[in-house]
C-alpha positions as CSV (number, residue, x, y, z in Angstrom):
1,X,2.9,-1.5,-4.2
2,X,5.3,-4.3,-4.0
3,X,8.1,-2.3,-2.5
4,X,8.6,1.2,-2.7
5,X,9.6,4.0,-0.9
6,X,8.1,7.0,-0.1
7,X,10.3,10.5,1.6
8,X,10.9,13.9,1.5
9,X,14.8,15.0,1.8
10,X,14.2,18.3,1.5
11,X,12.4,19.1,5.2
12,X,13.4,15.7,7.5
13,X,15.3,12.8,5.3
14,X,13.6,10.9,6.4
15,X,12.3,7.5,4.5
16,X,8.9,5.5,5.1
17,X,8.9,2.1,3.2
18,X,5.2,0.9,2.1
19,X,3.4,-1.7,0.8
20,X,0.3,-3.8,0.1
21,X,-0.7,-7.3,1.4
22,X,-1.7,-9.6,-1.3
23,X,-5.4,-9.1,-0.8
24,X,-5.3,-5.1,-1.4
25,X,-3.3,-5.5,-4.5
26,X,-5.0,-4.1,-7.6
27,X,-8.2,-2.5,-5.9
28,X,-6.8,1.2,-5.4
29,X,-5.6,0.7,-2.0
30,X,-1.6,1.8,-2.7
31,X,-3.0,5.1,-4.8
32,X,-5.6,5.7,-2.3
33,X,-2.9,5.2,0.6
34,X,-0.4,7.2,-1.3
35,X,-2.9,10.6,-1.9
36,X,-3.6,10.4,1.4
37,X,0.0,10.4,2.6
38,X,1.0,13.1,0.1
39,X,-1.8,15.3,0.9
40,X,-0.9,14.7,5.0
41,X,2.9,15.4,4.0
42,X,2.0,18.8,2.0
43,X,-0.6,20.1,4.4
44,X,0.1,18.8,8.0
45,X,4.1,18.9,7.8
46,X,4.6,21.8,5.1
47,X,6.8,19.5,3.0
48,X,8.0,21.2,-0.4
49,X,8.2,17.8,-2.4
50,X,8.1,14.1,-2.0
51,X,10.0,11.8,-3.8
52,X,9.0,8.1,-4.5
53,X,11.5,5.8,-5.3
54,X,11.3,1.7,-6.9
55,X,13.0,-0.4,-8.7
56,X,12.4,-0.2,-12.6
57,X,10.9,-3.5,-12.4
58,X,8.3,-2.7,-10.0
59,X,5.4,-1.6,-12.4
60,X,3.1,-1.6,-10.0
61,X,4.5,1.1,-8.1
62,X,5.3,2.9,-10.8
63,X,1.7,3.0,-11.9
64,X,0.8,4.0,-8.9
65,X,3.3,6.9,-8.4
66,X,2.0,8.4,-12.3
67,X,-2.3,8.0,-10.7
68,X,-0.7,10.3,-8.0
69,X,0.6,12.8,-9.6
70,X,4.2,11.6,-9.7
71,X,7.0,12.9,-12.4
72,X,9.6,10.4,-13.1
73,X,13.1,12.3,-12.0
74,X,15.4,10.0,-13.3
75,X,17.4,6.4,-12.8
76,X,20.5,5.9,-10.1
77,X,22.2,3.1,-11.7
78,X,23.3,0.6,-9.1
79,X,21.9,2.3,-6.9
80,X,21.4,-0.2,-3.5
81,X,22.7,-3.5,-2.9
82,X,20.3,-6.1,-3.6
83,X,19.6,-9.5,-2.7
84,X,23.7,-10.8,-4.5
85,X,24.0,-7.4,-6.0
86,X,22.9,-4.5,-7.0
87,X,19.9,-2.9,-8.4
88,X,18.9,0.5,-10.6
89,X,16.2,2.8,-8.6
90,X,14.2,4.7,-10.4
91,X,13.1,8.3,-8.7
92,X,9.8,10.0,-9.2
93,X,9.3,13.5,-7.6
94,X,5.9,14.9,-6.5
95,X,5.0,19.0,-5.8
96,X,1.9,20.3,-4.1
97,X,0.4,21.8,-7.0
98,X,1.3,18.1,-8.8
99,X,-1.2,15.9,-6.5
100,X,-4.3,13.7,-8.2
């Protein structure tokens, strides 16, 4: 994953940003990193959901948010500021029950 971000609001709000060096790109390391998170998050810390959130260019993280289990939630237009602007985030939402 270039970018993305990976929280649960429901229990903490808290956010964790991830993502992978150029050398672990495309070998399974993101999705690998990412079940392992989720399945930490749901059993460790009791979490109800977690959301992953990019930006709709990023297909990378995208792909890996679907591997994982991840349902696309919906699309917060101009939704951050970004480099001169502002950019679209798309949301992708994640239940126990919904992990790969």
């Amino acid at each position: 994953m270039s970018r993305s971000t990976t929280s649960s609001a429901t229990r903490t709000g808290r956010r964790s940003a991830t993502g992978s060096p150029p050398a672990a790109r495309r070998r399974g390391v993101a999705t690998h990193a990412a079940r392992l998170l989720a399945r930490w998050a749901f059993a460790e810390l009791g979490l109800a959901r977690l959301e992953l959130t990019c930006g709709p260019d990023n297909a990378a993280s995208q792909a890996v948010a679907m591997r994982c289990g991840f349902v696309r939630e919906g699309l917060l237009r101009s939704h951050m500021r970004f480099k001169d602007g502002r950019r679209d985030t798309l949301v992708f939402g994640l239940l126990p029950h919904e992990l790969r």
